[in-house]
PLY file of the C-alpha trace (Angstrom):
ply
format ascii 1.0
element vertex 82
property float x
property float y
property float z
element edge 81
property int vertex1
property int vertex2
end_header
-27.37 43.80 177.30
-28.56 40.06 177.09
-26.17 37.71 178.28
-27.35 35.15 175.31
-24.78 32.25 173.92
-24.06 35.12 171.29
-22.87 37.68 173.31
-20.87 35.23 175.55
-19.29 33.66 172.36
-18.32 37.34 171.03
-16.85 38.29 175.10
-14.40 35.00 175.20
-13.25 35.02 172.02
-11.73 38.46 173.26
-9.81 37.21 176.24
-6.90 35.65 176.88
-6.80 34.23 180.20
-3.15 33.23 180.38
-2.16 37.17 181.35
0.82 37.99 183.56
-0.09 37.37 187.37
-3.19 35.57 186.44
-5.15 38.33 184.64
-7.44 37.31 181.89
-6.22 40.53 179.38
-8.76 42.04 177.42
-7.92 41.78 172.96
-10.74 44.11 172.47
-11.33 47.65 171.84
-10.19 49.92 174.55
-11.74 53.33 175.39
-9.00 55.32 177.35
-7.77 52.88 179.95
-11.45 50.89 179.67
-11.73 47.79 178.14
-15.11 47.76 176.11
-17.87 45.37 174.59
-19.02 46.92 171.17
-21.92 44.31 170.27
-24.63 45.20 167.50
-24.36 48.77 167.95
-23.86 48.72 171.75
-21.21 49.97 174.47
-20.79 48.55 177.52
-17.64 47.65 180.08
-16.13 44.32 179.37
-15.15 44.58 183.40
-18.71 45.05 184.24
-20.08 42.28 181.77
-17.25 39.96 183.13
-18.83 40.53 186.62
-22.22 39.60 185.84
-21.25 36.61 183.75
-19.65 35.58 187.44
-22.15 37.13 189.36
-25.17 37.50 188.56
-27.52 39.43 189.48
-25.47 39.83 192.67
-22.94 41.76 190.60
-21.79 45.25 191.80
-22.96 47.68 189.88
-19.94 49.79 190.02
-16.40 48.85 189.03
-13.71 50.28 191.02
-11.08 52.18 188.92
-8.60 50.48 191.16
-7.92 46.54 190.46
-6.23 44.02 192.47
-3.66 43.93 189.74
-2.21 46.83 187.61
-3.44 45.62 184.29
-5.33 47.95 182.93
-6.54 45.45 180.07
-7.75 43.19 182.94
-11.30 41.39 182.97
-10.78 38.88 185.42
-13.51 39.16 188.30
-11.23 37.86 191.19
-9.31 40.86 189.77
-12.11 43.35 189.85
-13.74 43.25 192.83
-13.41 45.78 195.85
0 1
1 2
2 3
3 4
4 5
5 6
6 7
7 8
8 9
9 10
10 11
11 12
12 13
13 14
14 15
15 16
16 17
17 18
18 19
19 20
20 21
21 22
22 23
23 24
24 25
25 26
26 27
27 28
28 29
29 30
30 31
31 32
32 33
33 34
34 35
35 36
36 37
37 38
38 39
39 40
40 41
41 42
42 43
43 44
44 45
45 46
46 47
47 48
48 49
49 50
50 51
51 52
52 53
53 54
54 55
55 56
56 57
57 58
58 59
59 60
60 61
61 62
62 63
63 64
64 65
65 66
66 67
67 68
68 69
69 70
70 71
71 72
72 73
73 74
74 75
75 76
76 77
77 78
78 79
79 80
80 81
């Protein structure tokens, strides 16, 4: 996916960054225990978006099931990474 204004606009307005512990908690649609982007007819991890709006290109292209934090609804990169 393009990370256009858009895109970024639709991602923020679906976290809440005042979470317990410091998590920024995912308000979107979950699959399972997997928070998920569903943007003009695509599917794609909010976790992994969230990494390469911090990231980059640098971003890992794997997300660890495990988190620094327990919150499963949890998007914050600090959060996220191994």
């Amino acid at each position: 996916m393009n990370h256009n204004n858009e895109l970024k606009e639709y991602f923020w307005s679906r976290v809440n960054k005042c979470g317990k512990n410091g998590c920024w908690e995912w308000q979107g649609t979950m699959q399972g225990a997997t928070p998920v982007i569903w943007y003009k007819y695509k599917c794609m991890s909010a976790r992994q978006y969230s990494l390469r709006l911090a990231y980059g290109e640098n971003a890992p292209s794997q997300v660890s099931r495990r988190r620094r934090c327990s919150n499963e609804k949890c998007v914050r990169p600090a959060h996220l990474v191994k």
